[in-house]
N, C-alpha and C positions, 0 to 999 in steps of 0.2 A: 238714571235708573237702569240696572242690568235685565238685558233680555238675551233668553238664552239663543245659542246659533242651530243652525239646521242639523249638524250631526248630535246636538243636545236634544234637540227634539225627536230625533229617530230611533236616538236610543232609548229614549224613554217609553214611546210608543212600544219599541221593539220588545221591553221589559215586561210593561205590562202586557202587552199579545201573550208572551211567555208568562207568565201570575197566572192568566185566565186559564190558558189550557193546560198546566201542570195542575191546578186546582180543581178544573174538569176532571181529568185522570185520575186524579186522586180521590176525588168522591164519588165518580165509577167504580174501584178498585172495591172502598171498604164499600159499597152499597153490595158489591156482589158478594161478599164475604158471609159466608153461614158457618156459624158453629166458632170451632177452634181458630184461631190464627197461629198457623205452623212455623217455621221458620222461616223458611223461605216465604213464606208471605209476608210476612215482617219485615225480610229484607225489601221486598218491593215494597211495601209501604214506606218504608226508610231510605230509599233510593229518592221516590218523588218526592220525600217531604227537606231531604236533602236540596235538590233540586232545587222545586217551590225556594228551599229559605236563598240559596244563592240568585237567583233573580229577582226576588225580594230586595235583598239585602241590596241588590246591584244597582238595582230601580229608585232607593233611596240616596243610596251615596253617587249617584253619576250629579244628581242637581246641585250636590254639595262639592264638587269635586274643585272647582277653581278657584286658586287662593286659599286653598284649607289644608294644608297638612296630614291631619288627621285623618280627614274623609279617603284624603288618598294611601294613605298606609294602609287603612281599612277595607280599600278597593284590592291592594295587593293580597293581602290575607282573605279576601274573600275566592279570588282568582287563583287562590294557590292553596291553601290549606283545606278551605272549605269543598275547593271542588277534588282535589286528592283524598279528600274523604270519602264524597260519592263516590269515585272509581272503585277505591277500592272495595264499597259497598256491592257495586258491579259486579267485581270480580267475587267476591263473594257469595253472591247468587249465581252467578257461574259454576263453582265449583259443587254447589249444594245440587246445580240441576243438573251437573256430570254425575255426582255419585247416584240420584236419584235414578237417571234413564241407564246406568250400565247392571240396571236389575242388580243390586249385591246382596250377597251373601253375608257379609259380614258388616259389623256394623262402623260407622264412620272416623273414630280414631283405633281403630284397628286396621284399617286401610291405607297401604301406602300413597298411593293418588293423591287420595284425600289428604293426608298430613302433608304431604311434598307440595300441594297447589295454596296448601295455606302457609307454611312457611316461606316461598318466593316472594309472600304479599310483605314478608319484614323491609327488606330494604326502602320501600316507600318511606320510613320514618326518617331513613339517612338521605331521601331523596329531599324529603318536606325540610330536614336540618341543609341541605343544601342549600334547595330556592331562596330559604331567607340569609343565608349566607352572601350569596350573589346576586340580590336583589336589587332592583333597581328602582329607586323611588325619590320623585323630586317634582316640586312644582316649578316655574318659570317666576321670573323676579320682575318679567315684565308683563304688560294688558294684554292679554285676558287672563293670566297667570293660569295655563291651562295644566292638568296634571298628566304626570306623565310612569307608568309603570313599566316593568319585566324583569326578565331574567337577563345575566351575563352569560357567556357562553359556556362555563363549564356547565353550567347549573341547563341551560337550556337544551344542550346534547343528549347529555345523561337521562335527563327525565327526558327526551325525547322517545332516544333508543330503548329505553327501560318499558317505554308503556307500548311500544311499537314489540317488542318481546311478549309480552305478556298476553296483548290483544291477540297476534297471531297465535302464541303458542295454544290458548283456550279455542280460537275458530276452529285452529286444526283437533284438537278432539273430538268437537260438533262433527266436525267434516268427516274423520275415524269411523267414529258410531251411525255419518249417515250413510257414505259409503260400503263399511265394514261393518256391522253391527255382530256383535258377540252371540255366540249362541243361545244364551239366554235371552237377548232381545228379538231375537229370529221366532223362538217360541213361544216368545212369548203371547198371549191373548189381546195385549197392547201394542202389536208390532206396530200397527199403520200410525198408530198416533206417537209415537213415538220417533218414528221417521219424517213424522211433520214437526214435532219437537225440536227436533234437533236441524234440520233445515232450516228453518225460521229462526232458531238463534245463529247458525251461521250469519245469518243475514244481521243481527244485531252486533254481530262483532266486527265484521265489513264497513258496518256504518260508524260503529264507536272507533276505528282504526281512522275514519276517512274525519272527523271531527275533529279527533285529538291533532291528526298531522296537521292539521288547518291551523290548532288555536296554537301547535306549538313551534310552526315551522315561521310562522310571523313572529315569536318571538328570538327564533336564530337568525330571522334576516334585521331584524330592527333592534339593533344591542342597545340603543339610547332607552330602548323602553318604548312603550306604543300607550296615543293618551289614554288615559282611565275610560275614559268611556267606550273606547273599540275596545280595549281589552277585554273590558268587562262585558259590552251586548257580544260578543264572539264565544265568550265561556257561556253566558246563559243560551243562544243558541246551541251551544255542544250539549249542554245536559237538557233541553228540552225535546232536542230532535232524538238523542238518545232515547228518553222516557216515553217518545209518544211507539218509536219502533219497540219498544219492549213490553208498552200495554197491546201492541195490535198482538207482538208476539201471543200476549198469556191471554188474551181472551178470545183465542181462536177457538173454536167448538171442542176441536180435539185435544188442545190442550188442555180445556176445561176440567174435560172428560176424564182426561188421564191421570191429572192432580188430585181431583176431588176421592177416585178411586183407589189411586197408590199412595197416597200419604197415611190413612187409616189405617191401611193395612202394614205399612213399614212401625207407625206409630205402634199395635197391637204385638207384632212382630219381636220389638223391644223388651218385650217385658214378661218371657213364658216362665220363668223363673218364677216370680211373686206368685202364680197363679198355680203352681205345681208347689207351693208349698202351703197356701189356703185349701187346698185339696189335701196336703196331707194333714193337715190338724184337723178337716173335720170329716176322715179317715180313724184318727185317732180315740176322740170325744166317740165316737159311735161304738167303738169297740171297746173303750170305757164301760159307758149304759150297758151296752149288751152284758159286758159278762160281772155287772152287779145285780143285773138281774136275775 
């Protein structure tokens, strides 16, 4: 009868530790939600539920991992595709709460920032076409036939230095606006929360820098691949510790404060057009009546 070994057990534990509190998170989140769901609140919701599905997913396929094939390809693609999806979900709430806190003027694809911080995120698909290029995936032919995943080294570099660019280059805009804040945030009536805003996501980007190089500098130093189950409990700690600094980030008072306030008013902002021409039609219709009568 097979019984699993101690690092089978730790990670498993490990898993579900991570299910409980991403699932906690997560139904904090929507329980605090009133009214509309923005966009950027959607990405956080899509962040954690990202999240949640990868140590899910990770929790299920570690018991299955030795002697199975399958399970273990599975573990790869979860460890790679799955979790390059949440990054870049990341990165995309990043960019939503840059344009947000630099007060604009203009609206979001009229903004160079803003299109230049989402076009960078393309190369991920030739990164994701990489990793399965130089993938590393194979079980052992002997007992306990444990599985074993990663990357080869070009693939391991590349995504290496690629997510270490990107992470730095988004802190240091936080760091910009906390430092240097534009004059419009200076005047703003939002300045204090806003200089907490962006502080405290520095600090999310610090940490998402300090995870990534953990999960992916084991896979430049270990080219044979590292077994399924470290791989896998190492990624669902990167995206749990990730998720829990970024709910302390958004349910800071201030932050609260500042979303609930600035998003209505950008959402309203949108749209004086439609409103300036219901005005003139019933402009119109009046001056009709009157001079029938």
């Amino acid at each position: 009868m097979y019984s699993p070994d101690e690092y089978e057990i730790l990670a498993e534990v490990c898993s579900v530790a991570c299910i409980t509190i991403l699932s906690l998170i997560f139904g904090r989140k929507v329980a605090s939600i009133e009214g509309r769901v923005y966009y950027i609140r959607g990405l956080l919701l899509a962040l954690y539920g990202f999240s949640w599905a990868i140590a899910l997913i990770g929790c299920m396929l570690t018991s299955t991992n030795n002697g199975n094939s399958i399970s273990c390809s599975l573990s790869f693609f979860n460890i790679s595709l799955i979790y390059t999806i949440t990054k870049v979900i990341l990165y995309l709430y990043w960019i939503e709460k840059l344009y947000i806190i630099s007060m604009p003027k203009i609206s979001r694809f009229r903004s160079f920032a803003y299109n230049f911080n989402v076009i960078i995120l393309l190369p991920y698909i030739a990164l994701i076409v990489l990793m399965i290029y130089y993938r590393v995936i194979f079980v052992n032919q002997e007992v306990p036939y444990h599985c074993w995943i990663g990357y080869r080294l070009p693939a391991s570099i590349a995504v290496l230095g690629y997510d270490i660019f990107i992470t730095l280059m988004f802190t240091s805009m936080f760091a910009k606006y906390y430092f240097m804040p534009n004059s419009a945030q200076q005047s703003s009536q939002y300045a204090m929360a806003l200089k907490v805003t962006t502080g405290r996501n520095i600090i999310i980007g610090l940490v998402a820098l300090s995870t990534a190089l953990v999960k992916y500098c084991l896979t430049v130093v270990y080219q044979d691949g590292l077994r399924g189950l470290v791989a896998t409990c190492v990624t669902t700690l990167d995206v749990t510790i990730v998720s829990c600094v970024v709910h302390w980030v958004t349910t800071h008072p201030a932050e609260t404060q500042f979303m609930d306030r600035i998003l209505p008013q950008q959402n309203n902002n949108e749209k004086p057009l439609k409103l300036e021409i219901k005005q003139h039609q019933e402009v119109v219709v009046l001056t009709e009546l009157s001079s029938k009568a």
